[in-house]
C-alpha positions as CSV (number, residue, x, y, z in Angstrom):
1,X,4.8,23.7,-8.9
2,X,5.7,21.9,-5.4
3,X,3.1,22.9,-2.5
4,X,4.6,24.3,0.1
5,X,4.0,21.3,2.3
6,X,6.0,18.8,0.5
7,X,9.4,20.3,0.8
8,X,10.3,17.9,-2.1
9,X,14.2,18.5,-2.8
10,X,14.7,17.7,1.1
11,X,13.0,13.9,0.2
12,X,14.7,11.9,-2.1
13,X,12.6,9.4,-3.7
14,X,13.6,5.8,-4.8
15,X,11.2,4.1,-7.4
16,X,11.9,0.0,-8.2
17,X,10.6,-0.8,-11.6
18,X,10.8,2.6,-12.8
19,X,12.1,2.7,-16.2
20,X,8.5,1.3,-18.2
21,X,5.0,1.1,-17.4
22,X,3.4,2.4,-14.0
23,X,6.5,2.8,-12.3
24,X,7.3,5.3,-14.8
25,X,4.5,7.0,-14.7
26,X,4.8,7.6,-10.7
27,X,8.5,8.6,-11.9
28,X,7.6,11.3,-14.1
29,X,4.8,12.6,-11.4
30,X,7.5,12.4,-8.7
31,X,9.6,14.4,-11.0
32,X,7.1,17.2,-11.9
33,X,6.6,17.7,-8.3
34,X,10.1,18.3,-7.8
35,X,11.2,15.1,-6.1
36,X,14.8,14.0,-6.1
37,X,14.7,10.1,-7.3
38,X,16.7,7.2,-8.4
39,X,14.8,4.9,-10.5
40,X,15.6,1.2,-10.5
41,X,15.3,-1.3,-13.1
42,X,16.3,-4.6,-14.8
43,X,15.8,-2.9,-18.1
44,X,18.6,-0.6,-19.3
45,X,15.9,1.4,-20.9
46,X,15.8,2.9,-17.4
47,X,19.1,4.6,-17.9
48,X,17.4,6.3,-20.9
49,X,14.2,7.2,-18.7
50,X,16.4,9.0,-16.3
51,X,17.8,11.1,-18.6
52,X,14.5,11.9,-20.4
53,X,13.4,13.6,-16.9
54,X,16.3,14.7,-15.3
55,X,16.0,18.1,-14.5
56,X,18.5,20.6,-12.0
57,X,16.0,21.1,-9.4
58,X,14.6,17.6,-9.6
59,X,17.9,15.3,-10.6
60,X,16.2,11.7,-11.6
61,X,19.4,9.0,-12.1
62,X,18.8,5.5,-13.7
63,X,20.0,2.0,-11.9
64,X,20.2,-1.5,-13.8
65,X,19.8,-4.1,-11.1
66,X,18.1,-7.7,-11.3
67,X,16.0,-7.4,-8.0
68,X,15.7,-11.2,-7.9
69,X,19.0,-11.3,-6.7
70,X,20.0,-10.1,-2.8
71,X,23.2,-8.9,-4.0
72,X,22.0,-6.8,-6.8
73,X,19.2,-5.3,-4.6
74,X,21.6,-4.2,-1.8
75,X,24.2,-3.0,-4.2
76,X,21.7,-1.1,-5.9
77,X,20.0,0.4,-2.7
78,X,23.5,1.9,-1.5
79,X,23.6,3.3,-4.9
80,X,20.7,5.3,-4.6
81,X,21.9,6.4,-1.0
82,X,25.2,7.9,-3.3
83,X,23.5,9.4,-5.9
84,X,20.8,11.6,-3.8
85,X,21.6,11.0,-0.3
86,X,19.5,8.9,2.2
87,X,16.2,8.2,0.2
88,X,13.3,9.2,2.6
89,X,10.8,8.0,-0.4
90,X,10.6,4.1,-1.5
91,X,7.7,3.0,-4.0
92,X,8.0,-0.6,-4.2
93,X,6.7,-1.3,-7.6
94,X,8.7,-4.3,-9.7
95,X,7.0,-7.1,-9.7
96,X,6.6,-9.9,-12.0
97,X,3.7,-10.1,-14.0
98,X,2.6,-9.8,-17.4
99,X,5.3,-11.9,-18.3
100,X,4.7,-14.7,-16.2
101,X,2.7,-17.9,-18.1
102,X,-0.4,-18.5,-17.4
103,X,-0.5,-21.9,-15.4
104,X,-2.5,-24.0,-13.3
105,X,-1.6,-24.2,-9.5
106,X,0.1,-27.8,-10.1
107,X,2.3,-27.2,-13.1
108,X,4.1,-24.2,-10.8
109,X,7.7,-25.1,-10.3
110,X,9.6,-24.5,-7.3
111,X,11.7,-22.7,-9.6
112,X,9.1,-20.1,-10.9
113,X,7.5,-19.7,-7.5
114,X,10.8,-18.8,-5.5
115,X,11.6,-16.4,-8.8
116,X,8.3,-14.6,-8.4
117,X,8.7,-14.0,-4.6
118,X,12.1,-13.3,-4.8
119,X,11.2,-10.0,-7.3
120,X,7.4,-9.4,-5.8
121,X,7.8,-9.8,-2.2
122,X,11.7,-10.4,-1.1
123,X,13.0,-7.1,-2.8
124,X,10.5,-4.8,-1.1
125,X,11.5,-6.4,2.1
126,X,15.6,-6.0,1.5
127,X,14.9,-2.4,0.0
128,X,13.2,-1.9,3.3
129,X,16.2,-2.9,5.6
130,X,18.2,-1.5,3.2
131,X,16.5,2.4,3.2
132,X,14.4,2.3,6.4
133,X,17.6,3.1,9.0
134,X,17.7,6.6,7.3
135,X,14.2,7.6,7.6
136,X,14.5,6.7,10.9
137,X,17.1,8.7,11.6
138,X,15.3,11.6,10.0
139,X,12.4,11.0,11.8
140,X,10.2,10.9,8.9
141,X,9.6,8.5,5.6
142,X,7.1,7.3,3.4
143,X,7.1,3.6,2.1
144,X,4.8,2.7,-0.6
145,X,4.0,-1.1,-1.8
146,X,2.4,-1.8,-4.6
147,X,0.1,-4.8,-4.6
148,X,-2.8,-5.6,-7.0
149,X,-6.3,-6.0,-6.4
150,X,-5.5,-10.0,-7.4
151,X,-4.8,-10.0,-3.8
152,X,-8.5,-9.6,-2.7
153,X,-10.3,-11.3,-5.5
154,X,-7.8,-13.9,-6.2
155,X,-7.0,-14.6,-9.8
156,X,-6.9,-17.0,-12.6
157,X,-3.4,-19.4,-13.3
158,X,-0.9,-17.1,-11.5
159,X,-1.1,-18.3,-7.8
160,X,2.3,-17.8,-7.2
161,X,1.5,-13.8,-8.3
162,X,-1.1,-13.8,-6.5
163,X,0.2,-15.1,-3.2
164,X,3.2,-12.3,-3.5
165,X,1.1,-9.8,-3.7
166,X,-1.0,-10.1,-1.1
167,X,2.1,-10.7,1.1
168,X,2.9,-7.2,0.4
169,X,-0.2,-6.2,2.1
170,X,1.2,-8.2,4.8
171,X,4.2,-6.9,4.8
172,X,3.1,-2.8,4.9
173,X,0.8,-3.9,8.1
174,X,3.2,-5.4,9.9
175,X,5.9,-2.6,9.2
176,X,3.9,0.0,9.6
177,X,2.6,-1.4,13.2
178,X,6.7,-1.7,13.8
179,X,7.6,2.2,12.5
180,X,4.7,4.4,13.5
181,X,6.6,6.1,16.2
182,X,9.5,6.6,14.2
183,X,7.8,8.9,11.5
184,X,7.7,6.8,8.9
185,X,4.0,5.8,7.3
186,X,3.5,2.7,5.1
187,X,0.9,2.3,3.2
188,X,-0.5,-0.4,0.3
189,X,-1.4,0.8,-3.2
190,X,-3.8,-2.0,-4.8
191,X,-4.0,-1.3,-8.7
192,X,-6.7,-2.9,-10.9
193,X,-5.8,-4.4,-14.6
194,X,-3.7,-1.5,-15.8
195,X,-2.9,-0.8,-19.4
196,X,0.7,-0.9,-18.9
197,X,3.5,-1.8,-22.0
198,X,3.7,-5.0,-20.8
199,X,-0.1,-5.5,-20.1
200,X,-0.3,-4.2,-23.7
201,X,2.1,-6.5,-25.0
202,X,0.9,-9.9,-23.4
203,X,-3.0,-9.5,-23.4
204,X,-5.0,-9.8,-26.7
205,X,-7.6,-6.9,-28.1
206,X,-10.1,-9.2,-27.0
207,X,-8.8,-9.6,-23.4
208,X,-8.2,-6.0,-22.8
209,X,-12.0,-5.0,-23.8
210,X,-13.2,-7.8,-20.9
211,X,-11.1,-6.0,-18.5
212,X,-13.2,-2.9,-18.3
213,X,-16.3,-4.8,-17.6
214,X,-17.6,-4.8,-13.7
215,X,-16.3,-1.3,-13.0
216,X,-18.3,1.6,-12.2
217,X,-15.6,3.5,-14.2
218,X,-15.9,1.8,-17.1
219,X,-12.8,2.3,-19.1
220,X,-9.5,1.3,-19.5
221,X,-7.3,1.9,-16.4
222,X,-4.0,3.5,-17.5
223,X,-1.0,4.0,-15.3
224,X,-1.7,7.4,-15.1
225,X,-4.7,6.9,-13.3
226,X,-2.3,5.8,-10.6
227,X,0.2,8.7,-10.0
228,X,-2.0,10.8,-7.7
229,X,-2.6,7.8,-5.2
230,X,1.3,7.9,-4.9
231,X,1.8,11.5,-4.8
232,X,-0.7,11.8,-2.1
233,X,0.9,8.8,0.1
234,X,4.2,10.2,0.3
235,X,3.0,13.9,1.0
236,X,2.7,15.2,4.6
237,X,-1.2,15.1,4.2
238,X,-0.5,12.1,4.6
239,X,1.2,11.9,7.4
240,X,-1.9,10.1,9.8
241,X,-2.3,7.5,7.4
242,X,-0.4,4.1,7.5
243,X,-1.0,0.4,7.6
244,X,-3.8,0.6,5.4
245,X,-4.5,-0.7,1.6
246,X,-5.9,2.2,-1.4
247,X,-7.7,0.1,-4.0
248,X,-7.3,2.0,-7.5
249,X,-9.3,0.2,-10.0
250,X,-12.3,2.0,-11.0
251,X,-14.4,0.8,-8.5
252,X,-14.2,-2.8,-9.3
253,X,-13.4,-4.5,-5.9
254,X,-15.3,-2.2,-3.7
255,X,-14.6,-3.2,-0.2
């Protein structure tokens, strides 16, 4: 059951990488706590997804879109706007990852680099221009990037990741520093190794076990260990809170 507070059917929600891994998990949260949301993919699946949890009280609709491309993004963005209205919710999530190679800093090409911050950092911006007008105009809105805690602790053959990420925590300072007065909070969610599909799917046994080592919560962190930093972001207890970056990692980078 929604809390009073939230008023969720009056804020729709729009969730980027939301048909697999963590961004479906925020979806499905989002969802249970009666948030109207578009969810916006590269995978079809997310067309499936949507289904899965639309309910009458919480509609949740699916978008295909390849948010490497401007075009796509925009197009996409004024979908959402159709489907539930101006979305006073954005969780930035896509990003490439656990498909990327693992390469050293000099075998990067200028290819792969633009690619990466064309998904991780270019889309949140242009989903930003794109959705920030009508929060404005409604005097409130919550904008929530995801970054990764690769950002502070750097990491090992994906610079160009790396670098994408912690120009999202860039990105949500500057904004927020630009919006305050407007109503609109934006905030940084910084997630440790996460046992998402695609983690899953790239990372050997072996690789996943080393992953749990140097927490003080020593386990494996699963995307649903992220949903309630979300739902708490884009609530109005909130609503004092902005510019700044929640590390959710089990207390690995402890700053």
């Amino acid at each position: 059951m929604t809390e009073p507070h939230v008023r969720a059917p009056e804020r729709p929600a729009v969730v980027t990488g939301g048909g697999t891994g963590i961004g479906l998990a925020y979806a499905r949260h989002l969802h249970a706590l009666g948030y109207p949301q578009v969810l916006i993919d590269l995978d079809p699946v997310v067309l499936e997804r949507a289904k899965e949890i639309n309910g009458e009280t919480a509609p949740t609709y699916g978008v295909v879109a390849d948010l490497a491309d401007r075009a796509q993004v925009l197009a996409a963005a004024a979908e959402a706007t159709a489907l539930v209205g101006a979305p006073l919710i954005l969780v930035n999530n896509a990003a490439l990852f656990a498909s990327l190679p693992l390469v050293s800093w000099e075998a990067i090409t200028v290819d792969s680099w633009d690619q990466v911050m064309a998904v991780n950092l270019r889309a949140p911006f242009l989903f930003v221009q794109a959705l920030l007008p009508g929060m404005i105009s409604a005097g409130w809105g919550r904008i929530v990037n995801i970054s990764s805690t690769a950002a502070h602790v750097g990491g090992h053959q994906r610079l160009h990741y790396v670098a994408s990420k912690a120009g999202v925590i860039g990105l949500s300072r500057a904004l927020a520093r630009e919006v305050g007065d407007a109503g609109v909070t934006v905030n940084t969610i910084a997630p440790g190794s996460t046992m998402s599909e695609g983690v899953i799917k790239a990372y050997s046994p072996q690789r996943r076990e080393l992953l749990k080592q140097g927490r003080a919560i020593e386990r494996a962190q699963t995307p649903e260990d992220l949903v309630g930093a979300v739902a708490f972001l884009v609530s109005d207890a909130a609503e004092f809170i902005t510019g700044q970056t929640l590390v959710v990692d089990g207390g690995h980078v402890l700053l």
